[in-house]
C-alpha positions in Angstrom: -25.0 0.9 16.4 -24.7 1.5 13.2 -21.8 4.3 12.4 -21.3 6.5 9.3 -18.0 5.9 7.0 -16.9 9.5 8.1 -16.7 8.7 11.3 -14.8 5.4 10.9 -12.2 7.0 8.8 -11.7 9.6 11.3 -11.3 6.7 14.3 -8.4 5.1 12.0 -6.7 8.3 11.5 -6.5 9.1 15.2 -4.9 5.3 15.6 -2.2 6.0 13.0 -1.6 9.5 14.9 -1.9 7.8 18.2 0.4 5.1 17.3 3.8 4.2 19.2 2.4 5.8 22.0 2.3 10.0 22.0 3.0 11.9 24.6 1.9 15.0 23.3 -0.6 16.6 25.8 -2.3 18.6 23.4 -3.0 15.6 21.4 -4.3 13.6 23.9 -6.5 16.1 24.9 -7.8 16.6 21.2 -8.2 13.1 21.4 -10.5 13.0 24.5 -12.3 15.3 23.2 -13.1 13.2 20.1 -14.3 10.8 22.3 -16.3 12.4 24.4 -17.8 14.4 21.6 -20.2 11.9 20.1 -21.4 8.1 21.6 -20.5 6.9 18.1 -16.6 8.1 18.1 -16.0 5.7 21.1 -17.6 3.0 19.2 -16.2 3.3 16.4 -12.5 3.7 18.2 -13.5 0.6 20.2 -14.1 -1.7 17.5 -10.9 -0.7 15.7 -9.3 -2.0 18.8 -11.2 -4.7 19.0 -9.5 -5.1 15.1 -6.6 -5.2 16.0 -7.3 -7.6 19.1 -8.7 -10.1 16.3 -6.1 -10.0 14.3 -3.3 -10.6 16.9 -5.4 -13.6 17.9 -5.1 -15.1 14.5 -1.6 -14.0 13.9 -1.0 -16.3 17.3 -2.2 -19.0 15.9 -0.5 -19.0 12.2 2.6 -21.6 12.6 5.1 -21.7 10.1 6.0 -25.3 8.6 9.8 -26.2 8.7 11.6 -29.3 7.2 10.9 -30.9 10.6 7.5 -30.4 11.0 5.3 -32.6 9.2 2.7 -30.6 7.3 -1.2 -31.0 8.8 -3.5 -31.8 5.6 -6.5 -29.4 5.5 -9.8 -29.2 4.7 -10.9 -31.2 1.7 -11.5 -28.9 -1.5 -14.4 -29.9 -3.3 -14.3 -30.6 -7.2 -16.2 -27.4 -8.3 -13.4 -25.1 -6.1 -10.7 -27.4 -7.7 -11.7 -27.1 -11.1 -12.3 -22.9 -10.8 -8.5 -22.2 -9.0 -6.6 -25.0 -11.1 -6.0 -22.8 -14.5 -5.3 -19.6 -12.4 -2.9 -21.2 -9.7 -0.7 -22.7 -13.0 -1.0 -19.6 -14.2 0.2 -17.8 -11.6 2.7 -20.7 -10.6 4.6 -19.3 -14.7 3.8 -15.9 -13.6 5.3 -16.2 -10.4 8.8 -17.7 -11.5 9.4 -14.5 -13.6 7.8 -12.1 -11.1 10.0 -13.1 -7.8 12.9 -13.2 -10.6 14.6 -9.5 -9.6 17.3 -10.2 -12.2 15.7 -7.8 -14.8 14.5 -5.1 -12.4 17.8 -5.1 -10.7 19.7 -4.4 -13.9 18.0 -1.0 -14.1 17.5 -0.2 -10.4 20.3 2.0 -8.5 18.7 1.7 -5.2 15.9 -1.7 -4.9 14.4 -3.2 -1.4 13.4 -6.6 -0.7 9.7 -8.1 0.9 9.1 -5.9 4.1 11.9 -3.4 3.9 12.1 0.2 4.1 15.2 2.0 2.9 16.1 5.6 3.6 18.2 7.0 0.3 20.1 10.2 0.5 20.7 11.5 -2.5 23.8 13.5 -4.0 21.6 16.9 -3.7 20.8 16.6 -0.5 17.2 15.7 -1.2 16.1 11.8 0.6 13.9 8.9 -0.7 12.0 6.8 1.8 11.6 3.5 -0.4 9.0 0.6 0.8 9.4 -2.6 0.3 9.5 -4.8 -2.8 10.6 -1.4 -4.6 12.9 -0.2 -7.4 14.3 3.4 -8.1 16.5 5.0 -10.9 18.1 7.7 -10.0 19.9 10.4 -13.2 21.3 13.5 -11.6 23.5 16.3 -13.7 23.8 18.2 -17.2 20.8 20.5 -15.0 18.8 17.7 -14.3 17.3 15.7 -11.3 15.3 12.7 -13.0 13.9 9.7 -11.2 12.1 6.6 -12.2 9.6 4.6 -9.9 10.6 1.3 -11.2 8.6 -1.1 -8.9 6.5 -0.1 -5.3 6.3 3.2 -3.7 8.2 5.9 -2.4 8.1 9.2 -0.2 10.3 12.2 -1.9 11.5 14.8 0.1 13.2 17.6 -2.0 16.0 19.8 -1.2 15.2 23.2 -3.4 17.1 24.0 -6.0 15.8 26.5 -9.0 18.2 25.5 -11.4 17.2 21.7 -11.4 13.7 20.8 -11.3 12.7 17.5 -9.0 10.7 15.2 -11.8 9.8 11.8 -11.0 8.6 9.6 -13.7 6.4 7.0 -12.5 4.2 4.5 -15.3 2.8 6.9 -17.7 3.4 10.6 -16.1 5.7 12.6 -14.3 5.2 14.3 -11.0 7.5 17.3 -10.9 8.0 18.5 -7.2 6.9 22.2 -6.6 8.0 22.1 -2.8 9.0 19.4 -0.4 7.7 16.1 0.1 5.1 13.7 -1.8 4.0 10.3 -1.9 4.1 8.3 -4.7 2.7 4.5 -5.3 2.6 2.3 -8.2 -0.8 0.1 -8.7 -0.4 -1.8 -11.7 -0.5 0.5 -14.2 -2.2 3.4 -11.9 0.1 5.6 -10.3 -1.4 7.3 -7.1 0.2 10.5 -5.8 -0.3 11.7 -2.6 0.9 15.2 -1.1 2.4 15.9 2.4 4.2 19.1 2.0 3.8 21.9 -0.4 2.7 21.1 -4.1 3.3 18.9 -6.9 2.6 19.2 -10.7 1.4 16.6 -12.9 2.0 15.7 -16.4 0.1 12.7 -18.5 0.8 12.4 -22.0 -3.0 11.0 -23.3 -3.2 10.5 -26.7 -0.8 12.0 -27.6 -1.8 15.2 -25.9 -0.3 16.6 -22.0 -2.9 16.4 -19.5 -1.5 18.3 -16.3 -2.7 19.4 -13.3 -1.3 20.3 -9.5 -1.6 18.8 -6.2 -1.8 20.8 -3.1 -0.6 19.7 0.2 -3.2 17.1 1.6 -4.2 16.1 -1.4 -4.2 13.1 -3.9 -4.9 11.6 -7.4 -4.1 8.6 -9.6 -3.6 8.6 -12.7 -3.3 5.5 -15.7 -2.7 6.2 -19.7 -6.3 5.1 -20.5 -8.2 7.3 -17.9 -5.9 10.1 -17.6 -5.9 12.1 -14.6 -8.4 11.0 -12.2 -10.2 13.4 -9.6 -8.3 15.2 -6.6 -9.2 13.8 -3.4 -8.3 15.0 0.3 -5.7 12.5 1.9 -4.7 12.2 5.9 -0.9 13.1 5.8 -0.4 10.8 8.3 -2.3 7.6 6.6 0.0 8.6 3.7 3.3 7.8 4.5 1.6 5.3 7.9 3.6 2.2 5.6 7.2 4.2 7.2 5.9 3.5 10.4 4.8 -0.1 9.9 1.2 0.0 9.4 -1.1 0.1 6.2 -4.3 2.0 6.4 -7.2 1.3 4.0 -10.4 3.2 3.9 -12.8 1.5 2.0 -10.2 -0.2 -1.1 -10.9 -2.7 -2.7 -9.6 -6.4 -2.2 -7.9 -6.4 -5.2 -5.7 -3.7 -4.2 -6.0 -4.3 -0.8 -3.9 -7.6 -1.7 -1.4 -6.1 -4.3 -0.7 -4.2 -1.0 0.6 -7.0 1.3 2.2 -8.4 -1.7 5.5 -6.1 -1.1 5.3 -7.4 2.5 4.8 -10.9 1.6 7.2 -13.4 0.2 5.2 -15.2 -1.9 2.6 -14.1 -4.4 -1.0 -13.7 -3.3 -4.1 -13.4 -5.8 -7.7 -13.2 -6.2 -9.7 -15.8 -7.8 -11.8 -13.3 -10.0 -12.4 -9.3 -10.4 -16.3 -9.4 -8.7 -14.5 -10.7 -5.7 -11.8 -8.1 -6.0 -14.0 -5.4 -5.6 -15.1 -6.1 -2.3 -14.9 -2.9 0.1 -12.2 -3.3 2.5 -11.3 -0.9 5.6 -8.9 -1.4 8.5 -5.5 -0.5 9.8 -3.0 -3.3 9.8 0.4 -4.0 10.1 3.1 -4.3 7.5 4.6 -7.2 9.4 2.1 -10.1 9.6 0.4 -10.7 6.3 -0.6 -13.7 6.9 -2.2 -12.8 9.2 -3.8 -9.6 7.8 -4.9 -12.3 4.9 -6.5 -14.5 7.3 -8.6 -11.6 9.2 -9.6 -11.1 5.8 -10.6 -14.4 5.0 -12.8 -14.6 8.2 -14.0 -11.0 8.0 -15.0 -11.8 4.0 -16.2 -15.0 4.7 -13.7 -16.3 1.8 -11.7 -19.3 1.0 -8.1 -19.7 -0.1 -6.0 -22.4 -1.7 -2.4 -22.5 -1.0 1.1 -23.8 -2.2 2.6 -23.2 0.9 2.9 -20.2 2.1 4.6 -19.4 -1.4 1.6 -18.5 -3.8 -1.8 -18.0 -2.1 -5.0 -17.7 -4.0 -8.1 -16.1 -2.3 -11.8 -17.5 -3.9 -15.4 -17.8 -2.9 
């Protein structure tokens, strides 16, 4: 049965709501009624299950090497694969030294979080900061003033009101200034992606040397980068937005590339892709923030896609 994108997206959302078990009775009911709505809905909801089933299969089988456990070789490479990943994995190898280094980022951080950790910041105003893993904030309160700077990651704002001190978070190239409550904010490399869960947010881009601004409503999103400004507003499932606080990461139709800077701040080690055609591959799923490796190798199989490894340590995914 082939089922529409719509519909698949709308499966995943009731997971994330469904997840850790509700006992709400008017939820479950809403649920059933999903279900029984359309032959499709249980289809889809069945093969997310199915998913997951797959993926704590493979997790099962992933056994970490120790000093006392001899390492099993694997699968010859052939020359052409070793000639394409040998400049990118020395690359990466230099990259990797300075990039698991937090020595520079930690000199400007006030509150920072390791590989898989979530920390719950309350600030001086009474306003909190939920900060995901791998992440790095500044924090410059007073003289009428509530500034923040998304160093590293991604973080969930929720703002205690107060007229006389805006709530501005700079993040890459903009600044999202808080018009209510609580918002989402993630860095991508140089994107920033800002997603809404209460209230509004304004947005501020300085493009060539001109402001580009614009507002977010609740339920909605945007990224933005320097070189493409301020990109279209998109609707966004409150719940799939802040899903990493509850252990789960939900992608709906990403692509690898991102897909994989994702589990990076879960994973310690650095993971890549060999090259940016296979980065683009369309990727949707819900998984959970604490097995990527074994997210990586449902991808693999799912992909039908290689990797060579240096351990567990530096991991690089090619055709």
């Amino acid at each position: 049965m082939k089922i529409a994108e719509s519909v698949k997206a709308e499966a995943r959302a009731w997971w994330v709501k469904l997840d850790g078990g509700s006992d709400d009775p008017e939820l479950l009911a809403e649920f059933q009624r999903w279900l029984a709505a359309d032959a499709a809905h249980r289809e889809a909801y069945r093969r997310l299950q199915q998913l997951w089933s797959d993926l704590a299969e493979v997790e099962s089988r992933l056994v970490p090497a120790s000093a006392d456990m001899p390492l099993q070789p694997r699968e010859p490479v052939s020359a052409k694969v070793r000639q394409r990943v040998r400049l990118p994995l020395a690359l990466a190898a230099s990259v990797a030294l300075y990039w698991l280094s937090p020595l520079s980022l930690g000199l400007r951080a006030d509150f920072h979080t390791g590989f898989g950790e979530v920390r719950d910041i309350a600030l001086s105003d009474g306003s909190s900061v939920h900060l995901n893993g791998n992440s790095a904030l500044q924090v410059q309160f007073g003289n009428g003033q509530r500034s923040l700077t998304l160093l590293r990651g991604e973080a969930l704002f929720e703002v205690s009101p107060d007229p006389a001190r805006p709530f501005r978070v700079q993040a890459g190239d903009g600044v999202i200034t808080a018009l209510g409550t609580a918002f989402n904010v993630r860095l991508d490399g140089g994107r920033v992606v800002v997603g809404v869960t209460e209230h509004s947010v304004a947005l501020e881009l300085q493009r060539d040397g001109r402001p580009q601004r614009g507002v977010l409503l609740e339920g909605q999103q945007a990224a933005f980068a320097a070189e493409q400004g301020i990109g279209p507003v998109q609707a966004v499932d409150k719940l799939a937005a802040s899903a990493w606080r509850r252990g789960k990461l939900v992608f709906e139709d990403r692509p690898l590339g991102e897909v994989v800077a994702e589990l990076n701040r879960y994973h310690r080690g650095l993971l890549l892709v060999g090259d940016s055609a296979l980065a683009e591959r369309r990727v949707s799923g819900v998984f959970a923030t604490g097995q990527p490796l074994a997210v990586l190798a449902a991808l693999e199989s799912a992909l039908h896609i290689r990797s060579t490894r240096l351990g567990d340590y530096l991991i690089l995914l090619h055709r």
